[in-house]
SEKOL-363627 format. One record per residue (C-alpha): residue in three letters; x, y, z. Coordinates in steps of 0.02 Angstrom, whole numbers, plus 50000, padded with zeros to 5 digits. Last residue first. Example, Ala and Ser with C-alpha at 12.3 -4.5 7.8 and 13.67 -1.06 7.14 Angstrom:
SER506844994750357;ALA506154977550390;
REM end
This chain:
UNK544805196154708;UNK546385200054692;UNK547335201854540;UNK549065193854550;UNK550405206654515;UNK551535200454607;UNK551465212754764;UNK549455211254755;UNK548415219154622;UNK546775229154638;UNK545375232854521;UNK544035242554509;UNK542335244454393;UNK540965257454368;UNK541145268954517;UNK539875284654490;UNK540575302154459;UNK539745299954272;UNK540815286854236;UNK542305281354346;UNK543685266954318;UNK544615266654485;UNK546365254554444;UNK547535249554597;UNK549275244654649;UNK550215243854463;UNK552195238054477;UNK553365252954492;UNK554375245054611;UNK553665257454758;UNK551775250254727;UNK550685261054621;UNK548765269354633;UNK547845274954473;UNK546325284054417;UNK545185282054273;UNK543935291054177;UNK542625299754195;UNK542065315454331;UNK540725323154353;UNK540555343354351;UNK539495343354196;UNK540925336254106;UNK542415330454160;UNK543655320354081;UNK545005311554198;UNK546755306454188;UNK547515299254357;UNK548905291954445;UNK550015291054267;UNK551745285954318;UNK553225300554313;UNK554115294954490;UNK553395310254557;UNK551605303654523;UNK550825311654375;UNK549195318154334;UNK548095322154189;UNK546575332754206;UNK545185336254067;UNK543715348154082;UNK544325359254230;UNK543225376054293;UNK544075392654296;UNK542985399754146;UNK543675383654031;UNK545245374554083;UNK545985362254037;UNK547155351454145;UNK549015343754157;UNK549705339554309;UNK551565334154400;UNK552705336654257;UNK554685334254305;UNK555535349954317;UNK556345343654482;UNK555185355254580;UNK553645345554514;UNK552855352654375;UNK550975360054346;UNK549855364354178;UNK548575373654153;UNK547995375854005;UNK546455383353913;UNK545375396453995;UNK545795402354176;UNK544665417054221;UNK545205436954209;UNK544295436854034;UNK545585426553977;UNK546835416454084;UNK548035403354028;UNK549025393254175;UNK550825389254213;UNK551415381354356;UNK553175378554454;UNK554235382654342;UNK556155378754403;UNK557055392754475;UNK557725385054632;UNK556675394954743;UNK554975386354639;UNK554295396354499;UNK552335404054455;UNK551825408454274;UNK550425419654214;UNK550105416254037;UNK548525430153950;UNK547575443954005;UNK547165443454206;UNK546025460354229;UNK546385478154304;UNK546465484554096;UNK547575470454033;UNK548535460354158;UNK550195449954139;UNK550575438154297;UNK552275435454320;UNK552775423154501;UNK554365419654592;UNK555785425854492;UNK557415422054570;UNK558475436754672;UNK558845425454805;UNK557405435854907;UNK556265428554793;UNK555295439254648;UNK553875444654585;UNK553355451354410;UNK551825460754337;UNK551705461454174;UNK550615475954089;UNK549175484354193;UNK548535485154351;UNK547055495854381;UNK547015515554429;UNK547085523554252;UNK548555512554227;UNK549565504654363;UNK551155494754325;UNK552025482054439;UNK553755477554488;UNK554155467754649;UNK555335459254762;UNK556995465454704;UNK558365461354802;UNK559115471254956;UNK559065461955088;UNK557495469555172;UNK556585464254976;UNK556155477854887;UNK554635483854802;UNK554225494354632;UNK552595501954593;UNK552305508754419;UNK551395522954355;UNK549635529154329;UNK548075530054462;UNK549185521454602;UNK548195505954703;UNK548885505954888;UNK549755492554956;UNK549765498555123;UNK548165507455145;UNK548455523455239;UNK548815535555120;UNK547445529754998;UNK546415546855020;UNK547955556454950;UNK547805550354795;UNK549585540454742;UNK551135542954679;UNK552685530154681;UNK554535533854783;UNK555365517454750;UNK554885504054899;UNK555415495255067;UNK556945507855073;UNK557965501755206;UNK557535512155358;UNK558295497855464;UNK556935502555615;UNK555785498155531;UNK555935494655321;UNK555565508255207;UNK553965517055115;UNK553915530254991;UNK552675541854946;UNK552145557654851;UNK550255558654906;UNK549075567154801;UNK547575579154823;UNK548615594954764;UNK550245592554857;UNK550415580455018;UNK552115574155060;UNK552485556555111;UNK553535545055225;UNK552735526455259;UNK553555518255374;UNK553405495855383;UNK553665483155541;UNK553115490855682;UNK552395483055839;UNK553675489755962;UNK553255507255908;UNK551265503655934;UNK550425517255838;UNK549695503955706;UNK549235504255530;UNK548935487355463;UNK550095479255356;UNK550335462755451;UNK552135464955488;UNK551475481155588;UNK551085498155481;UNK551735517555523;UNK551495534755464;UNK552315547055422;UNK552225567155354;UNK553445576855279;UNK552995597855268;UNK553295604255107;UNK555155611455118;UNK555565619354942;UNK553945626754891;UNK553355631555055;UNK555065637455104;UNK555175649654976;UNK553315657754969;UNK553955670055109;UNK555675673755018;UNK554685676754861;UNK553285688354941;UNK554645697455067;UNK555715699154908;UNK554145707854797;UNK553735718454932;UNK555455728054973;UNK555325729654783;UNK553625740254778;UNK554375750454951;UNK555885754354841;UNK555125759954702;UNK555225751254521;
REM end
């Protein structure tokens, strides 16, 4: 190999170099609101990336701490500027400013996918919602601070079918329905002493059945008997459980 052939080959390796190794780091910034704003004092969120071949390799972090807001994800470069961004494939992880976990969900061909999970920033699980294919697919769950559930409801189809059921935040149940395409056809409800204010049927979107008010002593207040959505009979009590008239 000649010199001059040689001389050429370094100055076209030393040249591509820096292009390979430093691609150029771009940012930009959101508020608390997750809009994109050029307003220093306004921002909340930055969003560092590098462009190669039509996508974006990203990660965002906490203003001015610089506390990493998320695990470097990849997304199409066109969805730079939206703050939670949809990825084609992959998963997207979030942190809470303290440190904690705040979010882990899965992408595939551009539409969540799998169990997605949230947490508090005490490190307890807030909320799982499992998705098949973009769509709600089976239990999602929400939970109190403390830990306790909060609710629990059945989807299919991306609409609640089936349960649904509620708790108070002593574990104690608060409501029980079912569901069918995001409409309720039976409730049940509780008073946070565990006494029945309510169990309905519904049909047609009218309500039967009964529903129930109580004094502190646990000694019946009211009863609303409904058929159809129409008041069929009530009855009250006083403090000794005389009826009134």
């Amino acid at each position: 190999m000649n010199n001059r052939l040689k001389s050429g080959l370094l100055a076209a390796v030393l040249f591509s170099m820096p292009v390979v190794a430093f691609a150029q780091q771009y940012t930009v910034y959101f508020n608390q609101n997750g809009k994109l704003t050029a307003t220093m004092p306004s921002v909340a969120y930055v969003r560092q990336y590098k462009i190669a071949a039509g996508k974006a390799q990203v990660q965002d972090f906490y203003y001015p701490s610089m506390k990493k807001y998320s695990d470097p994800y990849e997304i199409p470069a066109g969805q730079i500027k939206v703050f939670v961004p949809a990825l084609d494939n992959g998963t997207l992880t979030l942190w809470h400013f303290n440190g904690q976990k705040k979010m882990v969900g899965s992408y595939r061909n551009g539409k969540p996918h799998g169990e997605w999970v949230n947490w508090y920033p005490n490190g307890k699980k807030s909320a799982v919602m499992p998705y098949q294919n973009g769509l709600s697919e089976g239990v999602g769950s929400r939970y109190y601070r403390n830990g306790v559930k909060e609710s629990e409801i059945q989807f299919k189809h991306d609409k609640a079918n089936g349960h649904w059921k509620q708790w108070y935040s002593d574990g104690s149940p608060k409501t029980e329905m079912m569901m069918s395409n995001d409409k309720p056809t039976e409730i049940i409800s509780w008073d946070e002493n565990g006494r029945i204010v309510s169990e309905l049927s519904i049909r047609n979107g009218k309500r039967s059945g009964i529903i129930l008010d109580w004094y502190d002593d646990g000694a019946k207040k009211s009863e609303l008997v409904y058929k159809d959505d129409q008041l069929v009979k009530k009855t009250f009590w006083d403090t000794d459980g005389y009826v009134l008239e």
